[in-house]
N, C-alpha and C positions, 0 to 999 in steps of 0.2 A: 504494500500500500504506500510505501514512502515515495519509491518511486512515482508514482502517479499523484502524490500530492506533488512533488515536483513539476511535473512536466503539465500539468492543467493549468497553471496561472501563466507558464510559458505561450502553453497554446495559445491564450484567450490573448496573451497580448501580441501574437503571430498571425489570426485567425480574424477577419469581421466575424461579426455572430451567423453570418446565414452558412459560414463555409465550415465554421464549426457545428453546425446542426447537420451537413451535409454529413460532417464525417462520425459524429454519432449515429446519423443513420445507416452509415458502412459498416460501424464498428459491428452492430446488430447483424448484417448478414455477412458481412467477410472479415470477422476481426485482424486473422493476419495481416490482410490486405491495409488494413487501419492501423495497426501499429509500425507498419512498415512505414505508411507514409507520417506517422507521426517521429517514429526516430529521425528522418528524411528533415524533416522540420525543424526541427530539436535540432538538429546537429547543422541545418542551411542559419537558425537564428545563433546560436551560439558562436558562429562565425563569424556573424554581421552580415551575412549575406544576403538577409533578407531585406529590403527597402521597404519601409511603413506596412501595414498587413496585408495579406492574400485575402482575397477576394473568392466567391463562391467560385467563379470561370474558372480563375486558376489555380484554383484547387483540381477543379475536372482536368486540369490538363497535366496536371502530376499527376494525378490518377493515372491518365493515358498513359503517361511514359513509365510509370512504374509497374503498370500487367503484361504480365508476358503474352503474347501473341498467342490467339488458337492456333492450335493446328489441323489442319483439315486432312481425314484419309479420306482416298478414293480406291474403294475394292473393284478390282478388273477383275469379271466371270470370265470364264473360259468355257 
């Protein structure tokens, strides 16, 4: 629990509120997917790297680059 008393007041002040509601809503169906992009976070603000907060957009667009690609088979009958 320490940890996440940590890193919640980090998020809120990395996050507008609609992009943190986004990713509460992640966390409920992909948690991994969510703690990913939250260490991602954590670790872009603790550098300074991030410039005043992420926004709901691009949040989505970390999202993008952080899921791996499906992959599609294609079974050939014979």
């Amino acid at each position: 629990q320490e940890p996440a008393a940590q890193k919640d007041p980090l998020l809120q002040q990395v996050l507008t509120s609609e992009a943190r509601l986004s990713l509460n809503n992640i966390k409920m169906d992909k948690p991994e997917l969510s703690d990913m992009v939250e260490q991602y976070l954590i670790g872009m603000a603790t550098q300074g790297k991030i410039p005043g907060q992420i926004n709901d957009e691009q949040l989505k667009q970390i999202l993008l680059s952080t899921q791996q690609p499906k992959r599609d088979f294609k079974i050939n009958r014979i």
